[in-house]
N, C-alpha and C positions, 0 to 999 in steps of 0.2 A: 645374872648368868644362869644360863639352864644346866640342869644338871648332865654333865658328860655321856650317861647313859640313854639319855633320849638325840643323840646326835653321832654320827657317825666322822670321826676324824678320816682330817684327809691325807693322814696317812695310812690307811687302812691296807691293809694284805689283798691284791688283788693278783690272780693268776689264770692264767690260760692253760684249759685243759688238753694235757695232747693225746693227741687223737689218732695222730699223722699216719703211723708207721703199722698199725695195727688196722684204718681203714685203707691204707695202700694195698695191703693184703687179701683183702675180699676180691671175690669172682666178682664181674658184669650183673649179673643178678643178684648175688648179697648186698651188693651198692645199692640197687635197686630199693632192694626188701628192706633195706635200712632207712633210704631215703624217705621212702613213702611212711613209715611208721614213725620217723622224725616230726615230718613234715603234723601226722596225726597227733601227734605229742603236746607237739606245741600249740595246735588247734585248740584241744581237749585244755591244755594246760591254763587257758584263758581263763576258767572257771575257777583258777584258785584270786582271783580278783574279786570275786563275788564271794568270795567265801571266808575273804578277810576282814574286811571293813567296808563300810558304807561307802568310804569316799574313794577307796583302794582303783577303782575302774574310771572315775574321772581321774584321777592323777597320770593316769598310765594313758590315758587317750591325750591328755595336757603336753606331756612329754614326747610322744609319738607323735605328731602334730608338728611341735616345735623343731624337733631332733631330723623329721622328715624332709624338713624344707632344708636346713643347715644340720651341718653336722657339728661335732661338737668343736672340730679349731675352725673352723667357718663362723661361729656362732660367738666365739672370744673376742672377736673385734666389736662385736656389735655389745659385748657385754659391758667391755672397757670404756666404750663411746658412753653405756649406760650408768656408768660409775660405779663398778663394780671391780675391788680390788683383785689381783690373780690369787688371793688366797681365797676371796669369795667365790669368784668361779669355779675353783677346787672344788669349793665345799657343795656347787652347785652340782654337778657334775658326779660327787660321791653320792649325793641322793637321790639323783633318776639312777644311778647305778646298779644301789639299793633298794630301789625298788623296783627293778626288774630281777634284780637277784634274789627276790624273796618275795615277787609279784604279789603287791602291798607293802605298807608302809608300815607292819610291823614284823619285826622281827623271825626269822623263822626259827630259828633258834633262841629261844625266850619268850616270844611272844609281847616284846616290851614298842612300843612306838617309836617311830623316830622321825626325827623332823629336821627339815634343811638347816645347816648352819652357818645362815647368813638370816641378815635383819630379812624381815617380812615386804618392807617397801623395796629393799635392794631387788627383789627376785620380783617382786611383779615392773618394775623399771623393766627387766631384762626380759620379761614374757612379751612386754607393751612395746619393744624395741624391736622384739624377733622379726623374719619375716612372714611366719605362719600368721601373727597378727596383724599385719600390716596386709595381707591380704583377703584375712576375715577376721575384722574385728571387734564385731555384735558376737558373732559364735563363739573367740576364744575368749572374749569379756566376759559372757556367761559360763562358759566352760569355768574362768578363774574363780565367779563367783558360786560356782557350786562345790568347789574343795576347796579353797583357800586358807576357810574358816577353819574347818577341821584338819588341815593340812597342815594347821602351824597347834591347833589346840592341845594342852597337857593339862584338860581340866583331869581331875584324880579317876574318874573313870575312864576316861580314853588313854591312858597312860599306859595299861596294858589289854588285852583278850583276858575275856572273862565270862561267866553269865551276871546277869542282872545286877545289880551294884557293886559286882568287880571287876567288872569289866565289859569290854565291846566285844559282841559278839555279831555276825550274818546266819548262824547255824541257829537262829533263833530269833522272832523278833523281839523289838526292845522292851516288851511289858512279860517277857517270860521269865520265870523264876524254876530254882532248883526241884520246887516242887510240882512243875508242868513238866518240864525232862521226866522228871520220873513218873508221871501220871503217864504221859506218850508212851513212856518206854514197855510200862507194864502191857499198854493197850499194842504194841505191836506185836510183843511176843506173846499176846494172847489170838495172834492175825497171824502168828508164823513167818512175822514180816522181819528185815533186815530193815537197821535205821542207816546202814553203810550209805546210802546214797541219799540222804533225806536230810529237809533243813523242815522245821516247824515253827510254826506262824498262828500266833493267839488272837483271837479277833471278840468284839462284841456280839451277840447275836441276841437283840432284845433285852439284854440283860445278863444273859447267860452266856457264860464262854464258849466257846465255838476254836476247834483245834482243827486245823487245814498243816498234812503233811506231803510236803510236796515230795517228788521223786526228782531225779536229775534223767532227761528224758528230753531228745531229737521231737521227738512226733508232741510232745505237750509246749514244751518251749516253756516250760514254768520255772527253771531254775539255771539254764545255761545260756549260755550266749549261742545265736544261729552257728556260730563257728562249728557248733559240736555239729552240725550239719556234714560242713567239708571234714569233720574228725572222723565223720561213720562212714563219708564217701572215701576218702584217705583207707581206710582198714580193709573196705574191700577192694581197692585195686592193690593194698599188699599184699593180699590174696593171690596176684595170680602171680606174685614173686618168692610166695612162700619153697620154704625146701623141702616139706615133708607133711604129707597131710595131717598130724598134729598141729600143725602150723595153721593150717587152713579151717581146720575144723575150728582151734581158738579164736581167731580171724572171726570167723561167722557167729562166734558164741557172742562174742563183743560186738561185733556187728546189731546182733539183737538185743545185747542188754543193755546199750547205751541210745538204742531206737526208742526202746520201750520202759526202760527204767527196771528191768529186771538184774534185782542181785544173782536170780538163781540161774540165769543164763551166765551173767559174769561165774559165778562157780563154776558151770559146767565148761566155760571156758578156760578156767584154772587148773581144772583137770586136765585136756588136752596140754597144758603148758608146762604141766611136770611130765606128762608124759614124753615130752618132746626134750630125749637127754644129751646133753652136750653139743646145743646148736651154735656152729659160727657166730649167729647175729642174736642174741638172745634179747627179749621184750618184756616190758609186763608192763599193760595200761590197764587201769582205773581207779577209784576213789578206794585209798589203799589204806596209810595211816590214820588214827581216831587223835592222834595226841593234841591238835587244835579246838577240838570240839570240849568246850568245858565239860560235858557231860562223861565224853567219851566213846561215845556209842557212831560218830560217824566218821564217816573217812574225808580226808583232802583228796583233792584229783592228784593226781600225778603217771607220769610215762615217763619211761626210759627205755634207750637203746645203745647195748652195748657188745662189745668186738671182742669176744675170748681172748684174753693171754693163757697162750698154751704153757711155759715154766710154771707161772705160779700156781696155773689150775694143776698142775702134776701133783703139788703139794697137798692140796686140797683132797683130791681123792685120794691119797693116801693115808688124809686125817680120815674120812669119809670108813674107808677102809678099818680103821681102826676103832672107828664109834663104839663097837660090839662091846671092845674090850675095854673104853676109855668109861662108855657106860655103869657100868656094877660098881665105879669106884666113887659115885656119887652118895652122897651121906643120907638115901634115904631107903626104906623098905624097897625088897624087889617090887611088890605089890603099888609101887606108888611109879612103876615105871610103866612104859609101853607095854604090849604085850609081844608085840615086833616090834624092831627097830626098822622102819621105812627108807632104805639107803633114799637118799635125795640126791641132786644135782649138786656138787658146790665148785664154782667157777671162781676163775680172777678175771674180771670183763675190767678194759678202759672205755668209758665213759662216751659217746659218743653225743648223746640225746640225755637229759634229764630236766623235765617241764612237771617242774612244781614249783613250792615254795621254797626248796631246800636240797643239798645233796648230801645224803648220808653215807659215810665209809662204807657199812654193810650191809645187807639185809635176807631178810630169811622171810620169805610168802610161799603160798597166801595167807592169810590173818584168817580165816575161815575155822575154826575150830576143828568141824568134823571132817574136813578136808586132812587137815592136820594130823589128828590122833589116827586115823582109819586108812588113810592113800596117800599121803606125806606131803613134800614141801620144798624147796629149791634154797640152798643157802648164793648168797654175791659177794665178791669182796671184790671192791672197785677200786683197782689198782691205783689206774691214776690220779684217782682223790686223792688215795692215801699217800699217794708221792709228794705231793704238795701242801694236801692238809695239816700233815703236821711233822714240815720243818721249823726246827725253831733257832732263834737269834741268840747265842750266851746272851746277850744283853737283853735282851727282851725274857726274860728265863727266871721267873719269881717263886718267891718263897722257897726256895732250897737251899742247902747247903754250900759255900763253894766248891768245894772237895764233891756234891755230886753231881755240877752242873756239865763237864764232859762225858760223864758215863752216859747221863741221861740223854746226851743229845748223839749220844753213839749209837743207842738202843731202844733210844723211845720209836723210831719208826719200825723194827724190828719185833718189839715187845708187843706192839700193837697190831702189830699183824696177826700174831699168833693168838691175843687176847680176843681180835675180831672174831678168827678161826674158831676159837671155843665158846665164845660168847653167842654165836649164830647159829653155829652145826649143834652144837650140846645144853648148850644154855636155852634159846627158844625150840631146840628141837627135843627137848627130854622131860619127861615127866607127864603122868596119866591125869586126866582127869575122870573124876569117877561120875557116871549118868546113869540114870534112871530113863527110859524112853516111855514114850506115850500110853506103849502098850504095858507099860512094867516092868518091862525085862532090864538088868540091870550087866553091864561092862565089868562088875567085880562080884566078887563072894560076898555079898552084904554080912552075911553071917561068918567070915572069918578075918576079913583083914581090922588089920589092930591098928589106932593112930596110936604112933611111937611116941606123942607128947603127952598122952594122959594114961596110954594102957589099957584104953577101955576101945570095945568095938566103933569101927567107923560109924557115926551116926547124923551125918549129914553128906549131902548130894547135891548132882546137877538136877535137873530134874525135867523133861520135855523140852523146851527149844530154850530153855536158859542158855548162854554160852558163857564163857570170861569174862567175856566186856560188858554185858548186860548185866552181870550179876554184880562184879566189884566197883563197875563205873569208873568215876572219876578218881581210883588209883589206881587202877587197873594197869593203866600203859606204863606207869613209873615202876608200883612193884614188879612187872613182868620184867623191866631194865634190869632193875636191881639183882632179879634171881637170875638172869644171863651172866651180868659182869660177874656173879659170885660164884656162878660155873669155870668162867672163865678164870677168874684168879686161884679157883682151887682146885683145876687140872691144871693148870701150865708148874703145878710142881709134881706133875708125871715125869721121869723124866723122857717117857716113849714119847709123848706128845712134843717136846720139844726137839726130839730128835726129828720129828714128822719134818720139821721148819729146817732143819740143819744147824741144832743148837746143843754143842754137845759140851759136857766138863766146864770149866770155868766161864766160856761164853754163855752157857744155859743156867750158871747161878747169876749173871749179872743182867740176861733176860728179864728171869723170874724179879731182880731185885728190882729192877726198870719198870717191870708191870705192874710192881705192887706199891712202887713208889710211884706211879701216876696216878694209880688209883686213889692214893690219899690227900695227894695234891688237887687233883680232878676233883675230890669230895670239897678241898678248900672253897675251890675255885666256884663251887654249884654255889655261892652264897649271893653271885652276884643274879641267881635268876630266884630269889625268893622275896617277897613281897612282906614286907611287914606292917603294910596300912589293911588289907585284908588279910596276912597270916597264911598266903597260900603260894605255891611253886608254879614259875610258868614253864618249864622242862624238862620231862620225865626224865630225861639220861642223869641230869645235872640230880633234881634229887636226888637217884639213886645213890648215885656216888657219894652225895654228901651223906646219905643213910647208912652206909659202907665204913665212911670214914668214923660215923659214930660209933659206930659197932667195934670197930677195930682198937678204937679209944680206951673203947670199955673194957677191951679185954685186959687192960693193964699190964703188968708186968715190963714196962718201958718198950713194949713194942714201938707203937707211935708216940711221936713226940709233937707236941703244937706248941707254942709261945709266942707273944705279941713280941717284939722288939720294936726300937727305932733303927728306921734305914739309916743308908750313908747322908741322905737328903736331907736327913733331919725329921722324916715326915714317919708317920705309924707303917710297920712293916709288920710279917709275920714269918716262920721259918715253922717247916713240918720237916721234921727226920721221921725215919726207918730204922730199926735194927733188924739188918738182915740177918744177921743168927737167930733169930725168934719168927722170921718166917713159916717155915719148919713145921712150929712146934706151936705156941701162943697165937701166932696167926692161921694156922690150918686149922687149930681148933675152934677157933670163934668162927670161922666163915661156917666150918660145918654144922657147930648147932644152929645156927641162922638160918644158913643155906634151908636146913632141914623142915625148920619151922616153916620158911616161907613155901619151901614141898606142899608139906602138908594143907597148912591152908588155901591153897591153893585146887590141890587134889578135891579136899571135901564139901567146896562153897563155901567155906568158915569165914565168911563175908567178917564178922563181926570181931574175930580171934584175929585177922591179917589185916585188917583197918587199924584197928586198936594197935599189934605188933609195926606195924608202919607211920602210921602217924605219931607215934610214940617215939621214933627213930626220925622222921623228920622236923619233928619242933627243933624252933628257930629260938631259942633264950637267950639274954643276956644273964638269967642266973645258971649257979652250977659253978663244975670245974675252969669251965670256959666260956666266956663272953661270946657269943658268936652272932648276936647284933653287931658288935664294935667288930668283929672281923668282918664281918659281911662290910661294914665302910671301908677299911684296911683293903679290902678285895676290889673294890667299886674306884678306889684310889690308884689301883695299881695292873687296872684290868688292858689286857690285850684285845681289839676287838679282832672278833671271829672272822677270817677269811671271804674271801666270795669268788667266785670261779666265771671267767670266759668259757663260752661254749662253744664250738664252729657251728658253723651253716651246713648244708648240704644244698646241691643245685644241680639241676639237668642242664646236660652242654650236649644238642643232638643226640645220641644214643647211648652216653655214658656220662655217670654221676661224677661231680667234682665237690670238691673239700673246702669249704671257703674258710681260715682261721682269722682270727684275729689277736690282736696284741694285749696283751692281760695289764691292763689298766681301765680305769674308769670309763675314758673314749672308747675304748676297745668292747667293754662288756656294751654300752649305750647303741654302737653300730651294729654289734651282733643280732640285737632287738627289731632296729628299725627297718633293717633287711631281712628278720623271718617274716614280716607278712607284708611285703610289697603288694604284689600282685593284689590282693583286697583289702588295703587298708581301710581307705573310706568306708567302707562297706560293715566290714568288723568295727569299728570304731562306732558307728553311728550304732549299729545294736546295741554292743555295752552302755551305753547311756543311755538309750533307750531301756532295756532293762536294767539298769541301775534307778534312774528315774521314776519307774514302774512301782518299785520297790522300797522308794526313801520313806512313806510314809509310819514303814514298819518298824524301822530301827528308832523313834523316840520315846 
């Protein structure tokens, strides 16, 4: 039996994002301007196949192929003819699902593998049955013999994403190790160079290593599929449906930094994109997040486009409004703050377009540091995720209480609104870092600001193109979570800020108690994405919170409570309480010295001070107060797997864009696939193999 976490049941949460009512509303030409940046999204989006896994681009050309000729109840008959029970078809069906929904076959959320669940011979029966096969049979024989192998493999490295002996990685080839990440990294930021859009490739050269860093670049063709060709032609005919030349100006910035492999055109397109405040059809494409890159230093592709909700954004800028004042009550020196607070954008967009590996509740860009501290930054909260994201089942509803299992499902979507709100506007948008520039000149008083942990003068810095991510690396994007969510849980006991939401009196203590009981439950629950054969975490949110939950631990006083029990089932359960009377008081204190610590190191480069305070917080023991090896099995026992979302089409009918949805089920996500790229399938398809192929020789 494989173990449950490298498969995905076929009961799995599948929903359809709506879209409907909010792109009814656009004018002629925001249809337009949506359509066409869609359309680029999902061009551009190809590249996160290549940036998963080896095999990630044959799988996805295997399934397109098959799914192209039959669709998925067309393809039922031939499967049953195949001997192929209707629960294996399920399970067939959940896994091309899957792996369009997280384009690859690992995990976006974890980063763990996952593999069809059905025998191995059943699914090539039903490939050799199809009629993509039956009408090229040499090409899909090899097509199977080139993933099959690794399509079904769980040797211990291929189990998750990793570098070098822990895991698989594309963002490297297969003979690089942690200490070439960091030999590159030095050698870029001594180039002034961005690794955002850069995969590196160790080679022989006579004896001597020989380090080849590629760029993701139209005009090289070294790292993406031709698609990205129709992705840069796509951006400029959005161009001429832009609203506002902000619009157009970002349009051309991207234009050339995705011709030419320029980060600093993408910057300066990032600029135009804050500048551009409170647009109907709001965008943002390119290689965004780092948190797949074991190193941490590159970003995944990803685009989205989405449709303003006007109600909830009212809310937003009234938090927005309020930052000034929500600001000063954070637990660290004024001196470790901004020196202005950069008002940003913060919208509620439903979701129209999102071509990545994943769809997050919220988000707050660019990731550009000096963009960030000096010209500011756009918070998102993407409604219609969250409308669906997380509803939950009493019955599906683990490790609580009974007594708090209706509060919670009254207020978890509520709580998390507001937690989003403050984790995004205040959490990634608050707090200095201190720099040194080229020339010397330094952003603070070197000579008077004090670290409040030791009393003595600040004595470490950024230092000329260091940023965040270069400097703490591979914790970088976990503790950055960490010190958000802990913004988050210790404003929403403002009670201004909860009134922002329309949380007032008893409603806004059962908010707060909701938020802070997720949070400790959420810290439970991060046990199922840590690895105890290498010791290491594959998702930064998930640590967080389990680092959160330690901390809250520690603060004793019966704040939190954890205990193993036996379920009704008989089988190992666990139950985590809250005392919401020590919220207050026990729990605002621990988060604030925390909070404060993770400030400062953060503030001063104290690389070695905020490693050590984090990794210290994320060990995984079974010694101590608490087992949390045996809860991590207790967790893996009882775990819910993560949702996956239907997205619509967009489609030109003569002079006006139409909506094309689909049904939020398995068939429903699989058709939504095979109809974005009609028109060039062939064509796209034989690239990616072709550069897939180009490329295998790197990853052993």
């Amino acid at each position: 039996m494989v173990d449950s976490q490298y498969y995905l049941s076929n009961d799995i949460g599948i929903s359809a994002l709506d879209c409907g009512e909010a792109f009814r509303l656009l004018s002629p030409q925001e249809k337009m301007y949506a359509h066409n940046l869609s359309r680029a999204a999902w061009y551009g989006g190809l590249a996160v196949l290549l940036q998963t896994s080896p095999e990630s681009a044959n799988i996805f050309v295997l399934l397109q192929r098959i799914f192209r000729k039959q669709t998925p109840a067309q393809l039922e008959q031939v499967a049953t003819a195949a001997g192929l029970s209707s629960e294996e078809y399920q399970a067939f069906l959940v896994y091309a699902a899957g792996l369009y929904a997280n384009m690859g076959n690992y995990k976006s959320f974890g980063d763990t593998k996952f593999i069809p669940n059905l025998p191995k011979d059943k699914l090539k029966a039903l490939v050799w049955a199809s009629q993509a096969f039956q009408e090229q049979p040499s090409e899909m024989e090899a097509l199977w013999d080139s993933c099959s192998g690794l399509l079904y493999s769980l040797e211990d490295r291929q189990k998750q994403l990793g570098l070098g002996d822990k895991g698989i990685t594309t963002y490297f080839s297969g003979n690089c190790c942690l200490e070439d990440a960091e030999l590159a990294q030095k050698f870029l930021d001594s180039k002034k160079l961005s690794a955002y859009n850069t995969r590196l490739f160790k080679k022989d050269n006579g004896g001597k290593a020989c380090y080849e860093v590629r760029l993701a670049s139209a005009v090289q063709k070294v790292f993406l599929t031709p698609a990205f060709d129709l992705f840069v032609l796509l951006t400029i005919i959005s161009q001429t449906y832009a609203a506002n030349e902000n619009q157009r100006k970002m349009l051309e910035e991207y234009q050339r930094s995705f011709t030419l492999g320029s980060v600093d055109a993408h910057k300066e397109g990032s600029r135009y994109w804050i500048k551009d405040k409170g647009p109907i059809v709001e965008s943002y494409i390119g290689f965004i997040e780092s948190y797949r890159d074991p190193f941490g230093s590159r970003g995944e592709f990803e685009g989205f486009v989405a449709v303003v909700n006007k109600a909830m954004s009212e809310r937003f800028a009234k938090l927005v409004s309020s930052a000034e004042v929500l600001l000063p009550e954070l637990p660290w020196p004024r001196e470790f703050e901004k020196d202005t607070f950069l008002k940003p954008d913060f919208t509620s967009l439903d979701v129209l377009t999102f071509a990545g590996s994943g769809i997050p509740a919220g988000i707050n860009i660019p990731n550009y540091d000096d963009i960030r501290q000096s010209e500011g930054f756009k918070n998102v909260s993407l409604g219609n995720v969250l409308a669906v994201a997380y509803a939950t089942q009493k019955e599906k509803l683990t490790f609580l209480k009974e007594e708090d299992k209706d509060l919670f499902i009254k207020w978890k979507g509520p709580s998390f609104e507001v937690q989003v709100g403050l984790h995004e506007l205040l959490g990634h948008g608050s707090g200095k870092l201190f720099v040194q520039d080229d020339q010397g000149k330094f952003n603070f008083d070197e000579s008077k600001v004090v670290n409040p942990e030791t009393g003595e003068p600040v004595s470490s810095w950024y230092r000329g193109s260091e940023t965040w991510d270069s400097k703490f690396s591979t914790i970088a994007s976990s503790y950055e979570e960490c010190r958000a969510e802990c913004v988050g849980l210790y404003l929403c006991l403002n009670k201004q800020a909860l009134s922002i939401f329309g949380h007032d009196e008893q409603d806004a203590e059962d908010v707060v108690y909701v938020n802070w009981l997720s949070m400790v439950r959420a810290g439970l629950l991060g046990l199922e994405f840590y690895t105890p054969e290498s010791k290491s975490w594959r998702q930064a949110h998930m640590q967080a919170r389990f680092v959160i939950l330690r901390v809250l631990l520690e603060a004793g006083e019966g704040l939190v409570g954890l205990e193993e029990v036996t379920g009704q089932d008989g089988k190992p359960d666990a139950r985590i309480t809250l005392d919401r009377s020590k919220i207050h008081t026990v729990g605002k204190n621990a988060i604030h010295r925390f909070l404060c610590k993770l400030q400062v190191f953060k503030s001063t480069a104290d690389v070695d001070g905020g490693r050590a305070l984090y990794d210290g917080y994320s060990t995984v023991s079974d010694s101590g107060a608490y087992n949390f090896l045996r809860l991590r099995e207790t967790v893996l026992l009882r775990k819910e797997a993560r949702k996956m979302f239907v997205q619509a089409n967009t489609r030109v009918s003569g002079d006006s864009v139409e909506l094309v949805e689909y049904e939020g089920s398995a068939a429903g996500l699989i058709c939504s696939f095979t109809e974005r790229f009609q028109e060039d399938a062939e064509q796209l398809e034989t690239n990616l193999l072709e550069l897939n192929k180009r490329d295998a020789t790197c990853w052993c």
